[in-house]
Phi, psi and omega in degrees: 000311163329283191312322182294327178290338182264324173302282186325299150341271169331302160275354176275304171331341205252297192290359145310291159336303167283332148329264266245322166266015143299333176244357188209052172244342176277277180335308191274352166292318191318263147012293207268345173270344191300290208301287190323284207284340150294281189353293173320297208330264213319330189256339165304354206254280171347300209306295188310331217282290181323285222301321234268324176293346207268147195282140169256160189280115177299129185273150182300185185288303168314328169240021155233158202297164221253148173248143165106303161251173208293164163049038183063021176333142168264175186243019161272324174299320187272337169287281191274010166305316172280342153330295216285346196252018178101000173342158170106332189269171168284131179313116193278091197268144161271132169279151168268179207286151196276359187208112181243111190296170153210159180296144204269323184214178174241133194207199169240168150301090141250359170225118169289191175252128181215092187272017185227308181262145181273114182253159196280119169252110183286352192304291193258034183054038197218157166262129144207196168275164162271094177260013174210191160233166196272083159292101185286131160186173181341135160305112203087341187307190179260137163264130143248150196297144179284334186204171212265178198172184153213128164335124170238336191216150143249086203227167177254154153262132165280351147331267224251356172076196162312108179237173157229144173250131187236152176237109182264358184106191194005067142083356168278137180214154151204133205239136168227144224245123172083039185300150140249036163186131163243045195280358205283331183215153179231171212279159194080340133346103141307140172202151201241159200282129169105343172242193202278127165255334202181204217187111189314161157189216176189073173263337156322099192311335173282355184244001182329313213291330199254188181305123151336116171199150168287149194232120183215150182227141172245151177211147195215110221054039187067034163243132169309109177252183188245119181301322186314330168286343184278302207281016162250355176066043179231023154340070184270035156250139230310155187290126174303000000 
């Protein structure tokens, strides 16, 4: 009689129940997933808070890495790699050339330096050598010394027309050639590199025939070099 009456319970209880998610049962699932994903949230939130607090480690000399190279080097790996590859010795720095040109004008290249093969000049019908090269430009521009010096010479040439000779020392001299004014300096003048000495024109006789250019020449230890090599600092001529 008991069991029946608890048997009896059970089931109106049951049938409550089922009343109630019949009508609220979509809502209170609702609810309850609602509930789970703040909890995550909140302890996922806690959790990071902790990582974020705990003191980090500094890394040693040993593990930390090289910037800059592959694979994480440490930098005990990269001190002896570079041991091994001589690290340690003097660095082999280049000097600079004791005599650094700048252009005497602004101009183009037109007739090279050539002290060997002999080029054809129509002015006077003749094959000869070339010692220097032919900076073309205006007529009248300005010359300037390519490098600091002293004046050694102002002469007019039947040649070379109007020149200047300039001496900078360790064996460099340069002359420039078929001026139409040297009036700016005379011989025994200090002169700094960059100033006006003179004024294009086109007094060389063999070359009268072509465009107003400077004929300009170096010479280094009373020998002919090709400036384009001092102003390329690619100089190959023998060594004082």
């Amino acid at each position: 009689m008991q069991n029946s009456k608890v048997w009896q319970g059970v089931k109106k209880v049951y049938a409550q129940y089922d009343r109630l998610m019949e009508k609220q049962g979509f809502y209170i699932v609702l609810a309850i997933c609602v509930l789970v994903i703040v909890i995550s949230a909140f302890y996922t939130f806690k959790l990071r808070d902790d990582i974020d607090d705990l003191p980090s480690a500094a890394p040693t000399r040993d593990t930390q890495s090289v910037a800059g190279m592959e694979g994480n080097q440490t930098l005990s790996e990269a001190q002896a790699l570079i041991k091994s590859q001589g690290a340690g010795q003097p660095l082999s720095v280049p000097t600079q050339s004791a005599f650094v040109l700048t252009q005497p004008v602004n101009g183009f290249t037109g007739r090279t330096f050539s002290d060997t093969q002999p080029q054809y000049f129509a002015q006077i019908t003749a094959w000869q050598i070339h010692l220097g090269i032919d900076l073309e430009s205006d007529y009248g521009a300005i010359v300037a010394a390519c490098a600091s010096g002293t004046v050694r010479s102002v002469l007019t040439d039947n040649e070379k027309g109007l020149s200047i000779q300039i001496d900078h020392g360790n064996g460099y001299k340069s002359l420039y050639c078929g001026l139409s004014d040297a009036s700016y300096v005379k011989a025994g003048d200090p002169v700094m590199q960059g100033q006006t000495i003179g004024h294009v024109g086109n007094g060389v006789l063999a070359e009268s025939d072509a465009a107003p250019h400077l004929h300009f020449e170096i010479w280094r230890n009373d020998k002919p070099v090709d400036p384009l090599s001092v102003f390329l600092g690619i100089d190959t001529s023998n060594t004082m």
